[in-house]
Z-matrix of the N, CA and C atoms (Angstrom, degrees):
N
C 1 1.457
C 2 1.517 1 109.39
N 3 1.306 2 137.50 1 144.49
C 4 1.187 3 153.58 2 -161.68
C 5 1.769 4 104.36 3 -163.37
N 6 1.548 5 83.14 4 151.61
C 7 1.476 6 97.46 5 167.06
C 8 1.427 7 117.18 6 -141.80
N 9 1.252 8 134.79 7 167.19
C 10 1.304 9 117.30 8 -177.00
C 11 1.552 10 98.41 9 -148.48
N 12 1.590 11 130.75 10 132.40
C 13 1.478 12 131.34 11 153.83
C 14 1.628 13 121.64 12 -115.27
N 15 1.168 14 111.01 13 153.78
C 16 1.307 15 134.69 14 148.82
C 17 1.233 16 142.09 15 -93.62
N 18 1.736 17 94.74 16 126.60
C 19 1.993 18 94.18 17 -165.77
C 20 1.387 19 100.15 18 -58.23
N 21 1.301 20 134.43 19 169.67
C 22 1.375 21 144.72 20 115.84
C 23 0.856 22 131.48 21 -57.82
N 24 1.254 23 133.14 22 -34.58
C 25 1.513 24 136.86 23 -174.97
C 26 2.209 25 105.07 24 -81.52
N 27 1.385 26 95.34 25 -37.66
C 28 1.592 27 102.01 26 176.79
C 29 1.498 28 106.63 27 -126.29
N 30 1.300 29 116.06 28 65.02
C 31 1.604 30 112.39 29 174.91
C 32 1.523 31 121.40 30 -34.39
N 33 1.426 32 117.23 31 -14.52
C 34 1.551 33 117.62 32 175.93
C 35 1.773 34 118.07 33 -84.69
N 36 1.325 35 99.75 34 -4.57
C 37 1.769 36 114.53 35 -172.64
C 38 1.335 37 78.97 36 -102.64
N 39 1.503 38 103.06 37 142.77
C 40 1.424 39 135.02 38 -175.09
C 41 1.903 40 107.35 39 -149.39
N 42 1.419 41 103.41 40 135.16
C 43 1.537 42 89.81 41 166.26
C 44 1.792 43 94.39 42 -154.67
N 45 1.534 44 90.54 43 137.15
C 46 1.384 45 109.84 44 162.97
C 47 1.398 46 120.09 45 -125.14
N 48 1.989 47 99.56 46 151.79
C 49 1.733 48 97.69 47 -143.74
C 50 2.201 49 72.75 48 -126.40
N 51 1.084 50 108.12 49 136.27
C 52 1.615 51 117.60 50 174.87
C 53 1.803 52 92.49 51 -137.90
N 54 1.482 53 88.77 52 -178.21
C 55 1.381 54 115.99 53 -177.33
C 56 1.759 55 92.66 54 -104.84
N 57 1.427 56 106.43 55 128.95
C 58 1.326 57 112.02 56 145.25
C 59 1.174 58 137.81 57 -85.68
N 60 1.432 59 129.83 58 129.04
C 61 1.880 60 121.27 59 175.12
C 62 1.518 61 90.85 60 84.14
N 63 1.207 62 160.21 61 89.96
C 64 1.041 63 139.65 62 166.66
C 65 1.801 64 112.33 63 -99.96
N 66 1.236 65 133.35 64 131.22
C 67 1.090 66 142.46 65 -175.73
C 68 1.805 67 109.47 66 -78.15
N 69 1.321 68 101.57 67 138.39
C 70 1.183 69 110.09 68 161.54
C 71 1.359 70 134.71 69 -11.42
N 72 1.495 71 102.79 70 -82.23
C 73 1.540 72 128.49 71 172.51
C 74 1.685 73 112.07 72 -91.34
N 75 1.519 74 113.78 73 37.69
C 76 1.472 75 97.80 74 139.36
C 77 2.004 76 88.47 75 118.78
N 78 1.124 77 96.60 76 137.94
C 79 1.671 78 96.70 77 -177.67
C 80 1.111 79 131.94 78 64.50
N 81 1.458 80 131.92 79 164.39
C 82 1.479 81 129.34 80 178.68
C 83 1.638 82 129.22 81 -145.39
N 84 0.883 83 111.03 82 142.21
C 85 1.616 84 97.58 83 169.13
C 86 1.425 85 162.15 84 7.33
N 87 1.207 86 96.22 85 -49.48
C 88 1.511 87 152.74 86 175.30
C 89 1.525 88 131.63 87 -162.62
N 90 1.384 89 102.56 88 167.14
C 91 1.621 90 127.91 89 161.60
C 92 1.252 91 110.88 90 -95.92
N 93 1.214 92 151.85 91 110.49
C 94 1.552 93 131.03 92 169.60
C 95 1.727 94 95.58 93 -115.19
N 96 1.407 95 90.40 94 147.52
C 97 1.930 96 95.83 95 165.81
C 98 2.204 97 99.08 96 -139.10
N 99 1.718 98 73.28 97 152.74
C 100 1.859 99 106.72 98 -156.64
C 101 1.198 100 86.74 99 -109.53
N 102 1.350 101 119.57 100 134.48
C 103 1.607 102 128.42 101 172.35
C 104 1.642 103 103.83 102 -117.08
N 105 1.601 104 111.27 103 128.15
C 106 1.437 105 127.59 104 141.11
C 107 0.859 106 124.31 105 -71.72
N 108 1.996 107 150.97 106 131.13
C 109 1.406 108 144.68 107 133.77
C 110 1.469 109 115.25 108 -89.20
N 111 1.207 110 114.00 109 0.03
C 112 1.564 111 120.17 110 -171.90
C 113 1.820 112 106.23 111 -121.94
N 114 1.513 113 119.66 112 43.34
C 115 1.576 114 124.99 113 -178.30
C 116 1.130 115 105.37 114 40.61
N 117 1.363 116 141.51 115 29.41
C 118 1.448 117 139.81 116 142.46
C 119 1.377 118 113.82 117 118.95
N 120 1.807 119 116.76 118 4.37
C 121 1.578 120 115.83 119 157.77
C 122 1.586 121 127.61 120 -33.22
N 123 1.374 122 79.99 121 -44.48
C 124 1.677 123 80.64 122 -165.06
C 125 1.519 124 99.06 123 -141.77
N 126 1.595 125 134.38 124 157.16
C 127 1.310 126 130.75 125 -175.86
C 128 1.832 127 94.68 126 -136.59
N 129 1.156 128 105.47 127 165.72
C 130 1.545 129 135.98 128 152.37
C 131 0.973 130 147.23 129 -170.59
N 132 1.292 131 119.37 130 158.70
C 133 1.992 132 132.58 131 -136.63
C 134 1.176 133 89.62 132 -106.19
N 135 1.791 134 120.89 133 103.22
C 136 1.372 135 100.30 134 161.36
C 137 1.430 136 118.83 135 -67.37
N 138 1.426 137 104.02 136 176.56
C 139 1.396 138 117.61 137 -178.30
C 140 1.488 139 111.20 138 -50.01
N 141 1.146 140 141.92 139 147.60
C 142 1.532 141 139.56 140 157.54
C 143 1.568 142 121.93 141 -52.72
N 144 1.151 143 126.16 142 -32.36
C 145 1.593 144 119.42 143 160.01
C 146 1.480 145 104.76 144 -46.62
N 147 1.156 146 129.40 145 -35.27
C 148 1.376 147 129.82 146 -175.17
C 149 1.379 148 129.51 147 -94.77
N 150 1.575 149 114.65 148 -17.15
C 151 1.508 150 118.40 149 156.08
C 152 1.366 151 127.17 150 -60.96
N 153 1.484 152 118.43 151 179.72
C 154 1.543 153 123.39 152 -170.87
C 155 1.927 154 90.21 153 -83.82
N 156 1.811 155 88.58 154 145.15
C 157 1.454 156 84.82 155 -162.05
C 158 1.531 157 79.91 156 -104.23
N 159 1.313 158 125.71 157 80.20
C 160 1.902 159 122.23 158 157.58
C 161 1.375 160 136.66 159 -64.47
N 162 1.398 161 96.47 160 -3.18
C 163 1.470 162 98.24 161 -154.48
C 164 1.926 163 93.91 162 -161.91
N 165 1.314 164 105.28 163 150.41
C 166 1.458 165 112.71 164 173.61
C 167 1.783 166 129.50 165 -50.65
N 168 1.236 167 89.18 166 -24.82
C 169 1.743 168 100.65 167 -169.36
C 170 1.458 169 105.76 168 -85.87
N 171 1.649 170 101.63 169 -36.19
C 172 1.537 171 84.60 170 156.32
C 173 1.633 172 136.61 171 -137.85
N 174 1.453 173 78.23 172 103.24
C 175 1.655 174 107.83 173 -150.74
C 176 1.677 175 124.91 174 20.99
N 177 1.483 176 101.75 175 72.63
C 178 1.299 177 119.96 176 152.49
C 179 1.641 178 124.00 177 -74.80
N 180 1.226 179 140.03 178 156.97
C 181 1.305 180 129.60 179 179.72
C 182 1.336 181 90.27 180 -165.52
N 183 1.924 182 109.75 181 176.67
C 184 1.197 183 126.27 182 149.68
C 185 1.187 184 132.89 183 -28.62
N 186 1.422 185 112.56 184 -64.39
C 187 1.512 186 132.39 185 177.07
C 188 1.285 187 105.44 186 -44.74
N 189 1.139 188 110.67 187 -47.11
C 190 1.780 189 108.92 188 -162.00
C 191 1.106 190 107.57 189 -104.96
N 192 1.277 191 134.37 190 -28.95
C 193 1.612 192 119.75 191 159.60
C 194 1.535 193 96.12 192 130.15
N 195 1.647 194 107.22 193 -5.31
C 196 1.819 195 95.36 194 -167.93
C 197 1.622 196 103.59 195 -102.33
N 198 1.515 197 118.09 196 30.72
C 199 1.135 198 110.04 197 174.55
C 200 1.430 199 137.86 198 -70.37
N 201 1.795 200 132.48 199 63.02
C 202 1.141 201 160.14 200 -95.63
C 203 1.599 202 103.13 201 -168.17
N 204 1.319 203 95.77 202 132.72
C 205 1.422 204 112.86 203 -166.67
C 206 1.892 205 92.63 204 -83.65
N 207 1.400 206 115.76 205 -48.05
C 208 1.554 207 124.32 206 -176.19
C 209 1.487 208 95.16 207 -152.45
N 210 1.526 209 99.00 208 155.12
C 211 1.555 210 127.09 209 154.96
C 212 1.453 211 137.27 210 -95.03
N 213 0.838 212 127.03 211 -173.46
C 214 1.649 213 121.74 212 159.22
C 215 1.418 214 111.68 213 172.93
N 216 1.719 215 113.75 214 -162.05
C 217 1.213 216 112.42 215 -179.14
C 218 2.045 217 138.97 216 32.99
N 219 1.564 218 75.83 217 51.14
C 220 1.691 219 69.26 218 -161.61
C 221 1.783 220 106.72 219 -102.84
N 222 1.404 221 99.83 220 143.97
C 223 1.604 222 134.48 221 -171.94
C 224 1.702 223 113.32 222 -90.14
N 225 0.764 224 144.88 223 118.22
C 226 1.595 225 139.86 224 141.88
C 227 1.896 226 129.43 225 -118.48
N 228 1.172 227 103.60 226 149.91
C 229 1.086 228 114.91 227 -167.76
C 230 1.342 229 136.43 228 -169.90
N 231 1.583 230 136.53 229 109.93
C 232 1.357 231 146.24 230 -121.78
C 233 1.529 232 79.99 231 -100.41
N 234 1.687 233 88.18 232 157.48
C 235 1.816 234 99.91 233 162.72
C 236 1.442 235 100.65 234 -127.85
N 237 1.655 236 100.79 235 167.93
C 238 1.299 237 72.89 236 177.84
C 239 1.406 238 134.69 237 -124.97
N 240 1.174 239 99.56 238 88.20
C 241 1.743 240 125.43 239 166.91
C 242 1.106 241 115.55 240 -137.32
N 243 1.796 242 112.81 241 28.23
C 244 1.651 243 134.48 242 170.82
C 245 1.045 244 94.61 243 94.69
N 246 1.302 245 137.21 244 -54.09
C 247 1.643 246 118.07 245 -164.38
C 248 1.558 247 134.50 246 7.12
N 249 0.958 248 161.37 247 170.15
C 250 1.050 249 156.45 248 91.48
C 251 1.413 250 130.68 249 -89.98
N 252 1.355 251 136.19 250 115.33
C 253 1.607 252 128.31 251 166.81
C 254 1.504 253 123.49 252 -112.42
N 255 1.314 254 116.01 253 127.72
C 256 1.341 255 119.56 254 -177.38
C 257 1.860 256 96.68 255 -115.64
N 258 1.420 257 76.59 256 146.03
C 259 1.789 258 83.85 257 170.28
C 260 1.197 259 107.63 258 -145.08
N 261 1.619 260 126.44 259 -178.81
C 262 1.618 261 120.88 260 -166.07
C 263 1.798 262 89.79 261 169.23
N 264 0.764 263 95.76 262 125.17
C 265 2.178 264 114.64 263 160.90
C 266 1.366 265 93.99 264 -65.29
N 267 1.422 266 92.56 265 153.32
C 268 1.872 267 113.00 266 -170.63
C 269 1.208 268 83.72 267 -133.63
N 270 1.289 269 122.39 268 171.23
C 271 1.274 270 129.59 269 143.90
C 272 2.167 271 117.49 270 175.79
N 273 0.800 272 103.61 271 -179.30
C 274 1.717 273 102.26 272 -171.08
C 275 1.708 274 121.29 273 -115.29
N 276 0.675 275 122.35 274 92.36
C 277 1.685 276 117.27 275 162.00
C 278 1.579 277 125.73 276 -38.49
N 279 1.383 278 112.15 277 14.40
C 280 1.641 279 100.73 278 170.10
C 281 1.343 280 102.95 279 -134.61
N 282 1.606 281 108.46 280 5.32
C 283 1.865 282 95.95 281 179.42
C 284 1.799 283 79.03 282 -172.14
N 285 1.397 284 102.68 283 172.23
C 286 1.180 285 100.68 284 -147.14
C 287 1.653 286 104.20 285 -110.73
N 288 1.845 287 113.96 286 37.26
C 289 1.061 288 115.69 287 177.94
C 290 1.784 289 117.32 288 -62.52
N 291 1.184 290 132.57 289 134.09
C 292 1.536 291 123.11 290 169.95
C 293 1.800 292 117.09 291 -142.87
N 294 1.141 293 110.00 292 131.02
C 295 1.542 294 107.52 293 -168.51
C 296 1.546 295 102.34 294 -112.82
N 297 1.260 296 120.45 295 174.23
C 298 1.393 297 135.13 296 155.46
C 299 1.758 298 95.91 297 -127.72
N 300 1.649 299 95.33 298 118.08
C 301 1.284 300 101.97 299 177.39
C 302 1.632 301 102.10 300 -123.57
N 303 1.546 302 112.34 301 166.78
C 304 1.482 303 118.40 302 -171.44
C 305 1.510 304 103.68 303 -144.58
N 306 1.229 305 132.72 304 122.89
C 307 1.288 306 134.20 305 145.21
C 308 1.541 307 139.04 306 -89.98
N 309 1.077 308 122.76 307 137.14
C 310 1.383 309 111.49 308 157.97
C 311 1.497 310 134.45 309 -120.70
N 312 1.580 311 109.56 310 160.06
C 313 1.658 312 113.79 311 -178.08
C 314 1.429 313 108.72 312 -139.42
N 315 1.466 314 91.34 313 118.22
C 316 1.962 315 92.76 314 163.97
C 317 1.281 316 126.67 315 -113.20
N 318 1.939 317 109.76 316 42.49
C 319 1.236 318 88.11 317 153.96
C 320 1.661 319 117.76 318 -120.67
N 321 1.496 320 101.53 319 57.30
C 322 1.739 321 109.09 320 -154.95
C 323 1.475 322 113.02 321 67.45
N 324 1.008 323 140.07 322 80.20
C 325 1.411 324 123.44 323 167.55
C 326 1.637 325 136.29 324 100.62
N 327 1.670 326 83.92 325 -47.61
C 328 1.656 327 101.47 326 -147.90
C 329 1.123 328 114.88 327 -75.76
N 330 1.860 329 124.01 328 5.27
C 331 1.177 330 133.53 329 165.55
C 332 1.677 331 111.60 330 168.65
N 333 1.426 332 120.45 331 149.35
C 334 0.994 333 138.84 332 -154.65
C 335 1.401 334 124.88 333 -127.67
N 336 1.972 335 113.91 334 102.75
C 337 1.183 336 116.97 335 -167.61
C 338 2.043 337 115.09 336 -53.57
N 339 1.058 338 73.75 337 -154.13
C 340 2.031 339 102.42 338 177.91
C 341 1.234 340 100.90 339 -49.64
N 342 1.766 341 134.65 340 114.73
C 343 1.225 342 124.15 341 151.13
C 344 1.365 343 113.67 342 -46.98
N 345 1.945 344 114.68 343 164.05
C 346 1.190 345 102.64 344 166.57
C 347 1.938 346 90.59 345 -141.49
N 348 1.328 347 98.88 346 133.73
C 349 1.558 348 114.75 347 -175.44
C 350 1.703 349 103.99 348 -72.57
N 351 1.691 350 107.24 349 111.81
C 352 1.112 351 102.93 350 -179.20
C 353 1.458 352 114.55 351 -97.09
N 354 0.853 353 125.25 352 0.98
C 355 1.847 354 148.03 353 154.87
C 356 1.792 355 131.66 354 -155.01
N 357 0.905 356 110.18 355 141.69
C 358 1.781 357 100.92 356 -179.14
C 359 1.695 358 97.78 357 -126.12
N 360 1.081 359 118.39 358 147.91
C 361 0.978 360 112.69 359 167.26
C 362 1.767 361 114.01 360 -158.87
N 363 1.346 362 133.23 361 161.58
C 364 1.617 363 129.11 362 -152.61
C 365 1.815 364 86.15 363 -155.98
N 366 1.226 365 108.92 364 47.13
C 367 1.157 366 106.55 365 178.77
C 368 1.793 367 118.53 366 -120.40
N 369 1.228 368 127.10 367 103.40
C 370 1.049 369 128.28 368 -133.94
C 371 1.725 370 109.42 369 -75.97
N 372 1.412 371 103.63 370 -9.65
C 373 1.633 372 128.32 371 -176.72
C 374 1.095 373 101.75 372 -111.34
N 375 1.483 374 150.75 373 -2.09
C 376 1.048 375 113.69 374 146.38
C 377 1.660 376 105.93 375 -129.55
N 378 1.573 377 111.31 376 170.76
C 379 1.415 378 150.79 377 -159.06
C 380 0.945 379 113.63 378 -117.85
N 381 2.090 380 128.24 379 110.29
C 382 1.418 381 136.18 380 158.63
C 383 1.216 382 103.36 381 -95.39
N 384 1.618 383 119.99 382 109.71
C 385 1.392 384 119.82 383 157.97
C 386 1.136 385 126.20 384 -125.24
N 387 1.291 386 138.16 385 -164.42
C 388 1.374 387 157.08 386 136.62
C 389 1.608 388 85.78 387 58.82
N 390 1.696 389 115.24 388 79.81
C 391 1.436 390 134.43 389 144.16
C 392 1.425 391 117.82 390 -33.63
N 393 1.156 392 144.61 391 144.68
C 394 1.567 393 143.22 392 128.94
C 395 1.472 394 127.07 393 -140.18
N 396 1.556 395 112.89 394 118.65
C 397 1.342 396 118.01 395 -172.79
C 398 1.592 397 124.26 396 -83.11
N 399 1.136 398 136.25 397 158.57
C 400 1.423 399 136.65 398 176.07
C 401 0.987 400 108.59 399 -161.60
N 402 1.541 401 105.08 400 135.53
C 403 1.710 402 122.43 401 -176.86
C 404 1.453 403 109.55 402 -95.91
N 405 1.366 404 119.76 403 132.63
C 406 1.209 405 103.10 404 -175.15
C 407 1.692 406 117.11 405 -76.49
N 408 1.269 407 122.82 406 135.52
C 409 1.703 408 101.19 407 -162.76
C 410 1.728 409 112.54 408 -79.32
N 411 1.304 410 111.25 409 -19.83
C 412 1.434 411 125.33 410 173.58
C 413 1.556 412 132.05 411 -91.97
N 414 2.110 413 95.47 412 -7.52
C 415 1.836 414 87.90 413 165.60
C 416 1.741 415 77.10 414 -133.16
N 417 1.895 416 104.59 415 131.09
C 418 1.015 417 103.02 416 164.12
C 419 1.580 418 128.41 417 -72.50
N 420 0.850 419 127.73 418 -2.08
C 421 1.624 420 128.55 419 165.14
C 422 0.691 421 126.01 420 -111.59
N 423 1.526 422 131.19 421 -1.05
C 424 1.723 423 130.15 422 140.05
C 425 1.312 424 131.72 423 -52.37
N 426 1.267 425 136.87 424 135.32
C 427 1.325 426 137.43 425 144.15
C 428 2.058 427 112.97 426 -131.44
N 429 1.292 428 103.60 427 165.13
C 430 1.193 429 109.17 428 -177.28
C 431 1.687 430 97.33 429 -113.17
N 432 1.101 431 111.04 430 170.03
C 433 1.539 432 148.61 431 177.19
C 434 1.568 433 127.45 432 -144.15
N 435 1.568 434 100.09 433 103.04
C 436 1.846 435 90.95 434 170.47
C 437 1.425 436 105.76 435 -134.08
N 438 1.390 437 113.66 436 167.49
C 439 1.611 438 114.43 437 -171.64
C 440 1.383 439 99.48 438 -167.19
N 441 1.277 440 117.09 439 159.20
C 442 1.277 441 130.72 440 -168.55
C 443 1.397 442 119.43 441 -96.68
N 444 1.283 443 141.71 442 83.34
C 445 1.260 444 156.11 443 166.64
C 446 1.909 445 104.42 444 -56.39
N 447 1.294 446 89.07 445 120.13
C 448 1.708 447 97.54 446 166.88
C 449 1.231 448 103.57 447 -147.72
N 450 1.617 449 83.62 448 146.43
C 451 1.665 450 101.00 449 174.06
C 452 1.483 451 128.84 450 -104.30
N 453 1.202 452 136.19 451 112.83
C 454 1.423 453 129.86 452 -144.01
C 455 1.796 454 91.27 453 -95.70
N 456 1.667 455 111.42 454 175.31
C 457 0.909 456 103.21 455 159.18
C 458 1.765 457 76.99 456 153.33
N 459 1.548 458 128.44 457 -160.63
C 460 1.229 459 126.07 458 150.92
C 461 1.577 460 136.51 459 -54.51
N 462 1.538 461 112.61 460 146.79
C 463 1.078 462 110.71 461 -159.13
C 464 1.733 463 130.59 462 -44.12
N 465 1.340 464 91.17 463 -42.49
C 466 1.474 465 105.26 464 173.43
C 467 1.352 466 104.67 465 -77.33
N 468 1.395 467 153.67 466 -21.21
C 469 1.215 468 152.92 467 -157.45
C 470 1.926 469 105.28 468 -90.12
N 471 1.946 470 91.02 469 -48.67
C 472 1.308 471 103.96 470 -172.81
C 473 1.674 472 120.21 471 -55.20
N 474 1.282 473 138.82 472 143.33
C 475 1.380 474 138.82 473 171.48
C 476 2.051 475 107.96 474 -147.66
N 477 1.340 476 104.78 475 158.33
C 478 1.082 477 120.13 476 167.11
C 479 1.812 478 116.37 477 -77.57
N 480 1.728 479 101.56 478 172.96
C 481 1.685 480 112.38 479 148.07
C 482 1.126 481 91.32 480 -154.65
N 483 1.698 482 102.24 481 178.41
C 484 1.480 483 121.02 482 163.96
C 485 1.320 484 89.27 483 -101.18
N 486 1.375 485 112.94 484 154.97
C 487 1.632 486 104.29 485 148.90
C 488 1.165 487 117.61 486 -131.96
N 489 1.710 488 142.06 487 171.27
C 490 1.330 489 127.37 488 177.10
C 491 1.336 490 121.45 489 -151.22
N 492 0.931 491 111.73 490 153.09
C 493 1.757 492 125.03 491 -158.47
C 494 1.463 493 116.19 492 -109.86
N 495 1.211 494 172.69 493 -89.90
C 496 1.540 495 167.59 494 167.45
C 497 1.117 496 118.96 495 105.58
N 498 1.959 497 131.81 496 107.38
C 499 1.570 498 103.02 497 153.11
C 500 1.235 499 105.80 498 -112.62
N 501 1.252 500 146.54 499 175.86
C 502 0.956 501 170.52 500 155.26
C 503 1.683 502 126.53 501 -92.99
N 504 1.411 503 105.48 502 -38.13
C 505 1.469 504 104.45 503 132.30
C 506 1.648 505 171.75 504 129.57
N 507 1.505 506 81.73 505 156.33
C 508 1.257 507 110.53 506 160.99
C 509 1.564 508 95.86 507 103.48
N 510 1.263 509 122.85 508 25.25
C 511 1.240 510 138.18 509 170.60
C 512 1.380 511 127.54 510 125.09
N 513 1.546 512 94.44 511 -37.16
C 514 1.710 513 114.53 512 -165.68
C 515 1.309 514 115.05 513 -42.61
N 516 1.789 515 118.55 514 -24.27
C 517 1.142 516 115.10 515 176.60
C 518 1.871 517 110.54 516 -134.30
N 519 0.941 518 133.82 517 -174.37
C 520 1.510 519 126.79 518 150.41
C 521 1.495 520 96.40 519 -142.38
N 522 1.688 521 109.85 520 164.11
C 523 1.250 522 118.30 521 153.47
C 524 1.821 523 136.80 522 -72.03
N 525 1.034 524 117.95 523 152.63
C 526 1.012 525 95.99 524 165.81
C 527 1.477 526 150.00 525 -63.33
N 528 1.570 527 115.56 526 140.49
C 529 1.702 528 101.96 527 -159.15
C 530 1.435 529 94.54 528 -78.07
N 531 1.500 530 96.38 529 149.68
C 532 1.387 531 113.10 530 -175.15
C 533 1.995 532 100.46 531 -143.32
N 534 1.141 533 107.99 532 156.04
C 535 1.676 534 115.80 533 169.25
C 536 2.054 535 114.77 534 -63.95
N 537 1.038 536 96.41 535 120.66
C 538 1.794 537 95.54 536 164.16
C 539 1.147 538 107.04 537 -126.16
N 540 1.695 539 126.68 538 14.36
C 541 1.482 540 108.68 539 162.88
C 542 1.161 541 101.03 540 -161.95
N 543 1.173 542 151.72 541 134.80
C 544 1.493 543 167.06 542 -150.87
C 545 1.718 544 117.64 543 -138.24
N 546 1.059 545 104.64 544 106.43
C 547 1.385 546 108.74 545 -166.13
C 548 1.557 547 117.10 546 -80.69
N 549 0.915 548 133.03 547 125.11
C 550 2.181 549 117.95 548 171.89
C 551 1.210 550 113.02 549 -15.84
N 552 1.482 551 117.66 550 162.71
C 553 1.165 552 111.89 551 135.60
C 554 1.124 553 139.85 552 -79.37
N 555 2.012 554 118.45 553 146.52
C 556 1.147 555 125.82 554 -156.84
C 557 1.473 556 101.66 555 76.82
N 558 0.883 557 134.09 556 29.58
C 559 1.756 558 116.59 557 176.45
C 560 2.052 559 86.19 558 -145.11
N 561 1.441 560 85.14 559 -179.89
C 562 1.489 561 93.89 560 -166.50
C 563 1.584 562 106.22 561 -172.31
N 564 1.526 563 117.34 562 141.90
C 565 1.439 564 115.00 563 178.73
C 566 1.720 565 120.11 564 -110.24
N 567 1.354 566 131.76 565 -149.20
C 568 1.366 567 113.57 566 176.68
C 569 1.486 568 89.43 567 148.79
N 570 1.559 569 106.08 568 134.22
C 571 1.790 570 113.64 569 -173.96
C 572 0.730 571 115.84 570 71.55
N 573 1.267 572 139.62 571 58.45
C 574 1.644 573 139.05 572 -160.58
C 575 1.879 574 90.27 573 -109.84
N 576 0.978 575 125.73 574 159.45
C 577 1.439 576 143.77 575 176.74
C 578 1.808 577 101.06 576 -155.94
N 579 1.826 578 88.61 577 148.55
C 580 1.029 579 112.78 578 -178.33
C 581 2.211 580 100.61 579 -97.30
N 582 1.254 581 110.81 580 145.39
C 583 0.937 582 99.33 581 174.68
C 584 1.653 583 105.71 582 -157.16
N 585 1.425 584 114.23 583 102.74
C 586 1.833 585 147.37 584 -174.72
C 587 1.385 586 93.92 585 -50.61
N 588 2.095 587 109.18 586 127.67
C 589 0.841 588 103.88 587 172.91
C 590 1.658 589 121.62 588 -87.43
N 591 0.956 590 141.48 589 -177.91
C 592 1.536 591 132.10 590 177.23
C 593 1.808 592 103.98 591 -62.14
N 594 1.664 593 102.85 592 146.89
C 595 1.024 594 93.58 593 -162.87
C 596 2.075 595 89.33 594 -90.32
N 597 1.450 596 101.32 595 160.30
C 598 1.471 597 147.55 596 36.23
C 599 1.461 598 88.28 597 -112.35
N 600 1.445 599 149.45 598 54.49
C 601 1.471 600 131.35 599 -176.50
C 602 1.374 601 88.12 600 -97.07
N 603 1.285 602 109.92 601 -166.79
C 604 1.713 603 103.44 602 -150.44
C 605 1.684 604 85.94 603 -109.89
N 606 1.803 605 120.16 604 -178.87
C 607 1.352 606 105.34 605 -145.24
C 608 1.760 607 83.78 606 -144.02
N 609 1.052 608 108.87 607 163.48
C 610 2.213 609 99.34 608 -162.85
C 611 1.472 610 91.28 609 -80.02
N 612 1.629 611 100.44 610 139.39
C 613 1.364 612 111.18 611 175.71
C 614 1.376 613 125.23 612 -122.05
């Protein structure tokens, strides 16, 4: 899985964010992201000290929040006052830790500050997946965050949420994730995207 954006501010900067090493049964290694300055002639991998650290393999830890058995599902997407934010679910195969983490980079690509954990959770019944980021195009230091929270268990028991994330900005902080859509029971959602109405219309809160 891959994703790929384009700045606005430098339509010739390009970055795409994939899974490295990807495992069989689900997740991978890493997050790595590939930067264009030339509209997609040519690309390059920065070094790994400089990628999003989601995951242990590439250098995730305590300190930083990417202490993670695997990643996946990862999103990016420029605002425009250069920004870049990538995000991607972490999580572990020997215990049932799972995060939604988010980074950002403003210098196009070429490396990627402080994750910031937009939920953690060690709960073995429920599921943070399928991240998606959005810049707001009319406040440059906004972006949104939503992801699909499910709760496993029996069929009739099991249900979905949306959940959603916000900074204002420009990463340094987010809000707390909270539910904006609650699914029945027995039902469930997944791929959710945020999508900004024209401005001055009002903006998800």
């Amino acid at each position: 899985m891959s994703r790929t954006s384009r700045s606005t501010r430098n339509p010739a900067n390009l970055i795409s964010v994939y899974q490295e090493d990807r495992y069989p049964n689900d997740g991978a290694n890493g997050v790595l992201a590939s930067v264009s300055f030339n509209a997609g002639r040519s690309w390059a991998v920065p070094p790994l000290a400089r990628q999003p650290r989601f995951s242990s393999c590439a250098g995730g830890n305590a300190a930083n929040g990417g202490n993670f058995e695997k990643t996946t599902d990862p999103w990016v997407a420029f605002s425009p006052a250069g920004l870049a934010y990538v995000v991607a679910v972490s999580y572990n195969d020997s215990n049932a830790a799972t995060a939604e983490l988010v980074a950002t980079s403003a210098n196009g690509g070429r490396s990627w500050g402080q994750q910031r954990s937009l939920i953690r959770d060690d709960n073995p019944d429920v599921i943070d997946d399928r991240p998606a980021v959005t810049a707001d195009p009319a406040r440059p230091l906004t972006a949104y965050v939503v992801w699909a929270r499910q709760v496993t268990g029996p069929s009739a028991a099991a249900r979905g949420a949306v959940y959603f994330s916000r900074t204002t900005n420009g990463g340094a902080t987010w809000s707390a994730a909270r539910a904006i859509y609650q699914t029945p029971l027995g039902m469930q959602t997944s791929a959710n995207q945020i999508v900004v109405l024209p401005w001055p219309g009002p903006s998800p809160r």
